[in-house]
VOZA-257362 format. One record per residue (C-alpha): residue in three letters; x, z, y. Coordinates in steps of 0.001 Angstrom, whole numbers, padded with zeros to 6 digits, always signed. Layout:
N
ALAXZY ...
This chain:
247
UNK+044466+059986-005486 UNK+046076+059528-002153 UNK+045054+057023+000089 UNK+042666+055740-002449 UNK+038395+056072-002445 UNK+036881+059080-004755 UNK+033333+057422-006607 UNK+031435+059445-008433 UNK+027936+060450-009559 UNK+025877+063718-009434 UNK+024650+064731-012447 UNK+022218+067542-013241 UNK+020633+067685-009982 UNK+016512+067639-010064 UNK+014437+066351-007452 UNK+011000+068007-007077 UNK+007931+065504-006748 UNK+005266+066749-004334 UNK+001513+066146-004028 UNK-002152+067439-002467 UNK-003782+070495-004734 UNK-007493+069905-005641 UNK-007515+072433-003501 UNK-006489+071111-000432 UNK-008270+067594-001243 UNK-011467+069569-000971 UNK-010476+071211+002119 UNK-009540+067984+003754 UNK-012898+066118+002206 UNK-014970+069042+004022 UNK-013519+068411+007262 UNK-013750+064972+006736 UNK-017509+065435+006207 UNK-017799+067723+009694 UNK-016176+065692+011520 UNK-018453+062593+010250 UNK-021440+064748+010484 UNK-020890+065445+014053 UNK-020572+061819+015106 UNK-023198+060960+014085 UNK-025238+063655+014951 UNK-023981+062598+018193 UNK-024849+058796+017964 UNK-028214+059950+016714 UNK-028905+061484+019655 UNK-027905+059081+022066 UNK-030510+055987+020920 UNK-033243+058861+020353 UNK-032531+059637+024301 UNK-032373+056014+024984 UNK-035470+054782+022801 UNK-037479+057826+024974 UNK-036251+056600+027757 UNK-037222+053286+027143 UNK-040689+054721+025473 UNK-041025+057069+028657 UNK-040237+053441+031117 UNK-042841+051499+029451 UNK-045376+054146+029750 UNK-044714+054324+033413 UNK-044776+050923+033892 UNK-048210+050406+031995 UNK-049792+053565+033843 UNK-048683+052205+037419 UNK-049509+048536+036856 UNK-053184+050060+035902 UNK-053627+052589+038497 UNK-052570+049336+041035 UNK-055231+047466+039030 UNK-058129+049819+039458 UNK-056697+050557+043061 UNK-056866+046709+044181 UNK-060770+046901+042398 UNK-062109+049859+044191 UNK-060563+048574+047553 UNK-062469+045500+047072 UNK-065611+046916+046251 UNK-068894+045381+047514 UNK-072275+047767+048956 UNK-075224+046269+049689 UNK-076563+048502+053003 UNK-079724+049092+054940 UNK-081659+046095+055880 UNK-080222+044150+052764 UNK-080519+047221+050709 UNK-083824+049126+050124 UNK-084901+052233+047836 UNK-085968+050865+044747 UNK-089537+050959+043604 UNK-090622+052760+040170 UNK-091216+049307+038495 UNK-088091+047604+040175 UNK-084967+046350+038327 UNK-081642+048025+038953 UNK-079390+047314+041893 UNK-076900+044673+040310 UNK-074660+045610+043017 UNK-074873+049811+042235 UNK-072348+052208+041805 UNK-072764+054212+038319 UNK-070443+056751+036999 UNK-070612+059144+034008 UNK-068880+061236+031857 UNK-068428+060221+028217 UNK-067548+062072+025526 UNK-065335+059622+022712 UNK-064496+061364+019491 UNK-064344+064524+020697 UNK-062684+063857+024154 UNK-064091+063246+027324 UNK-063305+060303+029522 UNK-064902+058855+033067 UNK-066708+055316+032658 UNK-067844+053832+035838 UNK-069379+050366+037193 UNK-068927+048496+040503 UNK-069681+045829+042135 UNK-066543+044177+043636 UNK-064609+040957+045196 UNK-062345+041201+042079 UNK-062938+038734+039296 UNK-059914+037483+037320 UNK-060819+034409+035167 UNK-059355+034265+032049 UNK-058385+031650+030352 UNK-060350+028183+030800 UNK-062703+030159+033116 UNK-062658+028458+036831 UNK-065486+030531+038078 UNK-065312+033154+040933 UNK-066842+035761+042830 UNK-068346+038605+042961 UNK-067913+040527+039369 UNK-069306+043594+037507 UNK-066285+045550+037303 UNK-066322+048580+034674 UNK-063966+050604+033306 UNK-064433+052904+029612 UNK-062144+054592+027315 UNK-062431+053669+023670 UNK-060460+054215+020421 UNK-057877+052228+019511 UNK-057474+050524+016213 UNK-056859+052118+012384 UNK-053774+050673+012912 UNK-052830+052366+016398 UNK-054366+055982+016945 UNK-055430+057475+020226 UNK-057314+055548+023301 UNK-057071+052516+025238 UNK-058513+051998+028935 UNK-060598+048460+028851 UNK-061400+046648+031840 UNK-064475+044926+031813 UNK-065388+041810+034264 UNK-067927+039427+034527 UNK-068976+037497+037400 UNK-072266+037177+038778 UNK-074873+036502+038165 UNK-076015+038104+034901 UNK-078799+040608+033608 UNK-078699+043867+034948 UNK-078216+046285+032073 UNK-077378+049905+032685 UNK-074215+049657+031234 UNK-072653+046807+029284 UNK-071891+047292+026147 UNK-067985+047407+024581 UNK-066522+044023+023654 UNK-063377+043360+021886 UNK-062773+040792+024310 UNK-062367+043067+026960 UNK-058813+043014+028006 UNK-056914+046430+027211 UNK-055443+047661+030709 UNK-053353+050900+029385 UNK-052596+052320+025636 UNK-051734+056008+024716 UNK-054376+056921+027175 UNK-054907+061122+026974 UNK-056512+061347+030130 UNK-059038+059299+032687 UNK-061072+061416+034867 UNK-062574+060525+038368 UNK-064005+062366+041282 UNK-066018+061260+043880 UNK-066167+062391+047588 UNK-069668+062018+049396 UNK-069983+062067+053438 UNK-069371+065932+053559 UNK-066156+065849+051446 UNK-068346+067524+048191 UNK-066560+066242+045294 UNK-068646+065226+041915 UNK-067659+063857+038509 UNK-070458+061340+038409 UNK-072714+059015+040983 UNK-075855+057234+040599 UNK-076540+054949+043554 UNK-079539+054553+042574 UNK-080756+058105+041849 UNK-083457+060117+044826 UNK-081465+062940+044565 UNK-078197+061042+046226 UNK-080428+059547+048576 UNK-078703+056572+047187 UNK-075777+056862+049133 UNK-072032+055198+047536 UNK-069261+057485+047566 UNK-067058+057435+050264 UNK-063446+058094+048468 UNK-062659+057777+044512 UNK-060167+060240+043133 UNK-058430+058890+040068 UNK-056219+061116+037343 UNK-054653+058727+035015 UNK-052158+060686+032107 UNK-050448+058476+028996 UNK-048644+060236+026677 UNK-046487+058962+023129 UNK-044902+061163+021086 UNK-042279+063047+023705 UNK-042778+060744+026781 UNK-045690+061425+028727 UNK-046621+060353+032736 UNK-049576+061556+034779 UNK-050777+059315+037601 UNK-052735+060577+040772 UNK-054437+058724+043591 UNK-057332+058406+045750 UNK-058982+055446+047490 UNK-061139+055636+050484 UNK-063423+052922+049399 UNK-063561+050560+052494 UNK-067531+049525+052403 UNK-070140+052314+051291 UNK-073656+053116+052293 UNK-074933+056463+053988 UNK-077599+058162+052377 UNK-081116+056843+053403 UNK-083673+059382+053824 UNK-086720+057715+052329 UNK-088074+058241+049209 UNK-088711+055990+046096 UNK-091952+053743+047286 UNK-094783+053439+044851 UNK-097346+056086+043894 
């Protein structure tokens, strides 16, 4: 019709409705699940890395507050010397003020212990008093609860009785955890290095060592730190050449 509008409808026309194949769901669900599986493989290990980091920080902190501990001891360690100091008799107490070192073995691993005299006391707590101090330091086993070793510092000011070695307390404060390794050397006049010292022993001539070597390692699961120093001791006494006196 001229000039006029044409309406009409389509009829028989179909229109196709399109979806995802179970196929192609599965496809897209495994991708989905590699995808996921990377991240967070990924995030994993970024905190792992961070909490060893953090571990690995807070062993190196412990180790080099404790090696600055044992430092600041040995540097202020006290020697009775010739006329003060004379070879003991066979019947005489120990020297409160001797140097004793040993190597002890603590289930199954060996560890130094030693004991010093020193201008070092800390008091603790309500404790006012101050001094001179037996200083000594020992590896034990930690607690069911937290396996390996601890370094303990013990300290007790003069004066007390002379024992030749104090026994462990639990009161003892703990100095470094996840110890795997505390060894010392000694250097005599000469430079000859030993693993133990008895000031009061003939065959030293009772004689204090002149430097202290000190190999400190803590380790925790992947984080581990080894620590290495040596202190000329600032006070020590020579070897005398007499003999004990006595019969």
């Amino acid at each position: 019709m001229a000039g006029g509008v044409q309406t009409g409808f389509m009829t028989g026309v179909t229109v196709e409705q399109k979806g995802f194949t179970l196929l192609e769901i599965l496809v897209a669900i495994f991708i989905f699940a590699i995808v996921m599986t990377t991240i967070y493989a990924s995030f994993t290990a970024v905190v792992s890395k961070n909490e060893a980091v953090e571990q690995g920080r807070g062993l190196y902190e412990m180790g080099r507050n404790c090696l600055e501990r044992m430092t600041d001891d040995f540097a202020a360690i006290y020697v009775e010397r010739p006329p003060q100091y004379e070879p003991p008799d066979y019947d005489d107490r120990p020297d409160p003020y001797r140097f004793v070192a040993e190597e002890e073995v603590v289930a199954s691993e060996t560890f130094s212990r030693v004991r010093f005299a020193a201008d070092a006391h800390l008091p603790m707590g309500e404790e006012k008093e101050d001094g001179l101090a037996e200083i000594v330091y020992y590896v034990e086993q930690s607690g069911q609860s937290e396996p390996g070793f601890v370094l303990r510092r013990s300290d007790r000011v003069f004066a007390y009785d002379a024992e030749e070695f104090r026994q462990a307390k639990a009161s003892d404060p703990v100095v470094c955890r996840n110890v795997q390794e505390f060894s010392l050397v000694f250097l005599d006049g000469d430079g000859e290095e030993t693993s133990g010292w008895d000031s009061e022993a003939d065959r030293g001539q009772y004689a204090t060592p002149r430097t202290v070597k000190i190999a400190l390692t803590l380790a925790k699961e992947n984080a581990a730190h080894a620590f290495q120093t040596a202190v000329s001791l600032p006070v020590y006494r020579k070897e005398i050449e007499s003999g004990r006196q006595g019969p």
